[in-house]
DRENNUNU-532967 format. One record per residue (C-alpha): x, y, z. Coordinates in pm, 1 decimal, decimal comma, m for minus. Example, Ala and Ser with C-alpha at 12.3 -4.5 7.8 and 13.67 -1.06 7.14 Angstrom:
1230,0; m450,0; 780,0
1367,0; m106,0; 714,0
//
This chain:
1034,6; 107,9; 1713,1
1014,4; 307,4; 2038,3
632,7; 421,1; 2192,0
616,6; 556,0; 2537,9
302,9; 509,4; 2715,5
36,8; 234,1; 2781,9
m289,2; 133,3; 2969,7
m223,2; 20,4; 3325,9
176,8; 60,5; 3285,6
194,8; m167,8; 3011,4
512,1; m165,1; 2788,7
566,4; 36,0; 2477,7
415,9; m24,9; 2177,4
270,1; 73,1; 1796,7
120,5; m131,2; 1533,9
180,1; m52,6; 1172,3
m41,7; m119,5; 890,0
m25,9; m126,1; 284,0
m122,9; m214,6; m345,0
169,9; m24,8; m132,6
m57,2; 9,7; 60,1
m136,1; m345,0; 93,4
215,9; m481,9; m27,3
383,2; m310,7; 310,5
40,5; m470,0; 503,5
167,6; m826,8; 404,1
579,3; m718,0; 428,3
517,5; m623,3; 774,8
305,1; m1004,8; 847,9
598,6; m1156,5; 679,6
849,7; m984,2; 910,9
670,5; m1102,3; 1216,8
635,8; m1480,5; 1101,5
1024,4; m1414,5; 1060,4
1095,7; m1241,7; 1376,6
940,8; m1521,7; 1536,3
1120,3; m1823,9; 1360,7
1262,3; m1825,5; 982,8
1347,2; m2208,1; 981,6
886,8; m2239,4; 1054,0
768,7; m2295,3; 770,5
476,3; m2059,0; 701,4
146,8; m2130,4; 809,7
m118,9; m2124,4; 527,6
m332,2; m1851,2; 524,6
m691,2; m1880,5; 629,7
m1003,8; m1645,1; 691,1
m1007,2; m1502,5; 1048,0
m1289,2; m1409,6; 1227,3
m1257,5; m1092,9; 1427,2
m1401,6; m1121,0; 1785,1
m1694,3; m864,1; 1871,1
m1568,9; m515,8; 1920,8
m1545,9; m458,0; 2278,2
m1503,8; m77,5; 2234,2
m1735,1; 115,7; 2463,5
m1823,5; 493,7; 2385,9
m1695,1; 786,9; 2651,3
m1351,2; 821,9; 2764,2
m1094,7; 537,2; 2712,2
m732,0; 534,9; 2839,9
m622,5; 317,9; 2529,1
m730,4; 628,7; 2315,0
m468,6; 836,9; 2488,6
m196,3; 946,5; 2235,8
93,0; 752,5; 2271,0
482,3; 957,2; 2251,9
677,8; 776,4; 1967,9
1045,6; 779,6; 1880,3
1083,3; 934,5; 1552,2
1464,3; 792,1; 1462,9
1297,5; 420,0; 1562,1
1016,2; 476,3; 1304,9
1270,3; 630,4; 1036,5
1478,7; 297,9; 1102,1
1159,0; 105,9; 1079,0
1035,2; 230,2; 757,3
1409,4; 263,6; 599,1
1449,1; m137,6; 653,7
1116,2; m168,5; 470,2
1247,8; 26,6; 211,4
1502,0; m203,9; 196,9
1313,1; m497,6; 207,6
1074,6; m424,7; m65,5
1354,9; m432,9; m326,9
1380,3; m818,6; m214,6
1043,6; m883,8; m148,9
1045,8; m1205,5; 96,9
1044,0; m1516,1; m102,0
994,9; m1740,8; 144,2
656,0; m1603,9; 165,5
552,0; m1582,3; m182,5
627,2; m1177,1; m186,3
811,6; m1072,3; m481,5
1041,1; m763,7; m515,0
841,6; m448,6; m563,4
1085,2; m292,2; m733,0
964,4; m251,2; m978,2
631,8; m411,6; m891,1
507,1; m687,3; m1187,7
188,7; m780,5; m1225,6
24,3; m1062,7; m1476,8
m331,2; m917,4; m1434,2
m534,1; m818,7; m1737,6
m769,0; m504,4; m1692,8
m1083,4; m487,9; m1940,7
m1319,1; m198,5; m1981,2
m1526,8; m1,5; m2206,7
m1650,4; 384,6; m2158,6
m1741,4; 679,6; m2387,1
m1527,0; 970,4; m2422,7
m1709,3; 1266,4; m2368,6
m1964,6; 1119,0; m2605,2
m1755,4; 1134,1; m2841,6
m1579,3; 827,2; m2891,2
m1670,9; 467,8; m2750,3
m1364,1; 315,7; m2648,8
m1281,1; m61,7; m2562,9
m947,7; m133,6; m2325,3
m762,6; m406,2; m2281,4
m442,5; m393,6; m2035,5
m178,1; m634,8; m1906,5
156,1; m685,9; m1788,4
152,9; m439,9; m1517,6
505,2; m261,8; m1395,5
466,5; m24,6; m1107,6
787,0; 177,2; m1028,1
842,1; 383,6; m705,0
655,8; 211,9; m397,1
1008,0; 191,1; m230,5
1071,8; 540,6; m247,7
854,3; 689,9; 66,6
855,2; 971,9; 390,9
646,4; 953,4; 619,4
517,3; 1292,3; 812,0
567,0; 1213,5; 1197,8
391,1; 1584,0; 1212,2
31,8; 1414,5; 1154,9
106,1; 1050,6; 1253,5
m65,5; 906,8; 1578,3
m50,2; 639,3; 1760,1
m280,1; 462,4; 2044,3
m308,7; 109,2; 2184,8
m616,7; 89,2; 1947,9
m575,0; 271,8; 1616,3
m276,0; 437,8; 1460,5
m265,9; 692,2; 1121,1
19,9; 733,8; 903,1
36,5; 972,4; 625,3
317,2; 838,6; 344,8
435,6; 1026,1; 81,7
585,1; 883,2; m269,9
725,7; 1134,1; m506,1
664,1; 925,8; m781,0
487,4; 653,2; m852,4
481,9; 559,7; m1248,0
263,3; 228,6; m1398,8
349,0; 97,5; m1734,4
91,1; m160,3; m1876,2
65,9; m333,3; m2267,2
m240,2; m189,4; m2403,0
m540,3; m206,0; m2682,4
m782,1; m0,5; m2783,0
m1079,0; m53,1; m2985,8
m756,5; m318,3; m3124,9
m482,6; m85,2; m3140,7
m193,7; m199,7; m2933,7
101,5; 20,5; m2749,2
253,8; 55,2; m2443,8
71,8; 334,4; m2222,6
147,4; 472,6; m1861,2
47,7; 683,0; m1556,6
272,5; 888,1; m1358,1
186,5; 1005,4; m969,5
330,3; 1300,3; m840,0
340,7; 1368,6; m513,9
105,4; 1112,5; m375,5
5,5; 1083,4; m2,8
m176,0; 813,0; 129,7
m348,1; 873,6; 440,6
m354,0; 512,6; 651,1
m536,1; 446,9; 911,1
m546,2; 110,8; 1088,9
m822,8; 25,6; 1400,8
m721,7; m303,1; 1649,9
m793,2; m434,4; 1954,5
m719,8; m691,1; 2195,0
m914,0; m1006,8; 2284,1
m791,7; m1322,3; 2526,0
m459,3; m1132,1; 2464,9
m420,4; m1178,3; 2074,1
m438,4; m882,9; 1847,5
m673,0; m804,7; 1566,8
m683,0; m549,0; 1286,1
m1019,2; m439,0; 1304,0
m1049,5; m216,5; 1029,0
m852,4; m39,9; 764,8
m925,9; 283,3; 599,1
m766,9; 491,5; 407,7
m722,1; 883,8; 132,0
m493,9; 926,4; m187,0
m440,4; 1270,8; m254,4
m232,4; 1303,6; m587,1
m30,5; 1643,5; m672,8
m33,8; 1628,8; m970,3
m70,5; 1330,8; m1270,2
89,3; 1244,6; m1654,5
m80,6; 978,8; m1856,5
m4,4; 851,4; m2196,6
m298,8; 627,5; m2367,1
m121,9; 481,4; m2664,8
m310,9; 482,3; m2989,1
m615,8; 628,9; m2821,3
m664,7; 851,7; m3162,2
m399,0; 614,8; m3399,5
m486,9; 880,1; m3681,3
m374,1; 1203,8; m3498,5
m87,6; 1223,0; m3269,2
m202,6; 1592,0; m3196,8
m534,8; 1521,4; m3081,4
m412,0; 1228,3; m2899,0
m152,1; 1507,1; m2718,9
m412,7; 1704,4; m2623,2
m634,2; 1442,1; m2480,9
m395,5; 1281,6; m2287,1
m261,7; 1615,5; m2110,8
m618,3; 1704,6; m2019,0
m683,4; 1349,7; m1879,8
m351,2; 1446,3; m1627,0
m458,6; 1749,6; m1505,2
m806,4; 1570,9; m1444,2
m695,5; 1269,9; m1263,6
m613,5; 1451,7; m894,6
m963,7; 1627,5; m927,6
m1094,6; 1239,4; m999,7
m933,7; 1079,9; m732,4
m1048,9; 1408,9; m448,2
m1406,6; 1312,1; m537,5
m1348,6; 936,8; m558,1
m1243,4; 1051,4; m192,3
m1552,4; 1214,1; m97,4
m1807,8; 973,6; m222,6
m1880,3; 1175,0; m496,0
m1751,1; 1001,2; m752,7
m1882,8; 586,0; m777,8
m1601,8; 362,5; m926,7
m1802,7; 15,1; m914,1
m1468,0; m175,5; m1039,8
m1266,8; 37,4; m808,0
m1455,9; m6,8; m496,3
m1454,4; m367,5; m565,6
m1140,3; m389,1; m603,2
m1035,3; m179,1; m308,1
m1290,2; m362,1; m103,4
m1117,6; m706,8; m186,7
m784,1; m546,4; m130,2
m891,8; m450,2; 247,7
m1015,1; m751,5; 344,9
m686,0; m996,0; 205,6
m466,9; m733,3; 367,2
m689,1; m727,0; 731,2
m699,1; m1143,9; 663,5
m314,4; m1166,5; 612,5
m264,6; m922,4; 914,8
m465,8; m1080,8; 1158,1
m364,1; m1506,5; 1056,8
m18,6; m1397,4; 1128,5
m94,2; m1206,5; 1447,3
m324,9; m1492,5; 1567,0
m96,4; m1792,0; 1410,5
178,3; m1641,2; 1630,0
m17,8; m1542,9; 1915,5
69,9; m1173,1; 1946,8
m93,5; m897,3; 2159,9
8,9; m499,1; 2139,9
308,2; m540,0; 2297,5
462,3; m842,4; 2131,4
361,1; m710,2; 1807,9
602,7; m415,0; 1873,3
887,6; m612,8; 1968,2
875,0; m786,3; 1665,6
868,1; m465,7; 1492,4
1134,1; m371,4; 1653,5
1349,4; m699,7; 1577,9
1218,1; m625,1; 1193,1
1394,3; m263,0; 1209,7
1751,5; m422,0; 1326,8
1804,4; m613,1; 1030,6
2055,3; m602,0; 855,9
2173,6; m572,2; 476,5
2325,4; m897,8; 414,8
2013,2; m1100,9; 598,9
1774,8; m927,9; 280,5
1658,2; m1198,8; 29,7
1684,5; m1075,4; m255,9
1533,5; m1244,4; m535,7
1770,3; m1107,1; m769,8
2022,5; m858,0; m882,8
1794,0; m637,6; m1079,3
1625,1; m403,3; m846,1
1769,5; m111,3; m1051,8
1639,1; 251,1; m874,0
1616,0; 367,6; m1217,3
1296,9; 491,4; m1406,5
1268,0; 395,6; m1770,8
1236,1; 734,5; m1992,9
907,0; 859,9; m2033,8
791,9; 902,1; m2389,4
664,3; 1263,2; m2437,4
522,0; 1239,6; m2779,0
164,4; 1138,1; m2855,0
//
């Protein structure tokens, strides 16, 4: 991955951030602990503490745009691609394609008033976090922050569910979602920290199916359903803004950002990079090859499973 410019003629460089958003966060750790020695075994992950921030208001040369080489960040990003069907398993990542998760969701809320409804799901599958663009248009770069906006055309989550004890299989289906990243370091006693990560989801558009939420009309569930689509981009815009309070959510994105900011910054301290190392390693990342993926298994099928339109 190819960046032209520095502080104080200081090499090239760029430092990349990922749920994917995380996943790719701990990918791209996992590629530099490999970069820098597959036969190590990996070091086990503990909390880092980020040195003071040494930024100083007014003018900074670090701030200065740096030029990037769009073909090295295509190449980047198309071996991470590649990667994610494989996952790394000799880091504990497994393939995210499709994505499983044993987690178990529980929550209760009232429909309009209308109905009080009590939701149970599991088994997680998440389709489509390998299928990505990124828009070099509105991507930046600096020795101390960098935003990428991603794209994923489709991004579809099955999960086993109840309600109020009725049990079914329901999903939600992204359209058009970009995720705006944006990733703050710095540099102190020439090692590398992340020292923040922030990021916006805006969805085009949205299809869910909640099975059995009205097990006596398929109609009414129809209806629902359709008008909880069309409502989840507007949901997500205010989420957003602050306008909309998601207490699980926020919890859950705040635990999210600090395991992928710890993960990031034990492998950039346990293998003492700076800016510049960092992108070599990137770089080493991009030129590998097919055959040197680890694939877990065979069955990291492209495919989506077909979408039941009814109810």
């Amino acid at each position: 991955m190819s960046i032209k410019g520095g502080q104080h003629g200081r090499g090239k460089g760029v430092a990349s951030r990922a749920m994917l958003l995380l996943q790719v966060l701990v990918l791209v750790a996992a590629s530099i602990n490999h970069t820098h020695g597959a036969d190590q075994e990996s070091a086990p992950t503990a909390v880092v503490t980020v040195p003071p921030s040494t930024t100083t208001t007014g003018a900074n040369p670090t701030d200065e745009p740096l030029a990037f080489d769009v073909p090295s960040v295509d190449k980047f990003f198309a071996v991470v691609q590649r990667q994610l069907r494989c996952g790394y398993p000799m880091f504990g990542i497994p393939s995210l394609v499709p994505l499983r998760l044993s987690y178990t969701f529980k929550t209760s809320f009232d429909l309009l008033q209308l109905k009080k409804i009590n939701i149970i799901a599991s088994n997680f599958t998440i389709h489509g976090l390998n299928e990505f663009s990124w828009e070099p248009a509105r991507s930046r770069f600096t020795r101390t922050m960098a935003t990428v906006p991603i794209t994923f055309p489709n991004i579809t989550a099955f999960a086993n569910t109840s309600l109020n004890g009725a049990n079914g299989t329901s999903f939600v289906q992204l359209r058009n979602v970009t995720v705006r990243l944006n990733a703050t370091y710095e540099e102190a006693d020439d090692l590398l920290y992340v020292t923040d990560l922030t990021g916006s989801i805006i969805v085009g558009d949205a299809k869910v199916k909640i099975a059995s939420l009205f097990p006596k009309s398929a109609k009414l569930s129809k209806i629902w359903n359709k008008a909880i689509g069309k409502s989840l981009p507007i949901l997500v815009e205010l989420f957003n803004g602050g306008k909309l309070k998601i207490e699980y959510l926020s919890r859950l994105l705040s635990g999210a950002k600090f395991y992928a900011m710890n993960t990031v910054n034990n492998a950039l301290s346990t293998y003492s990079l700076n800016f510049d190392r960092l992108v070599e390693a990137l770089s080493k990342f991009a030129d590998v090859t097919p055959d040197s993926l680890q694939c877990i298994s065979a069955d990291v099928s492209r495919e989506y499973p077909i979408l039941d339109e009814t109810s």
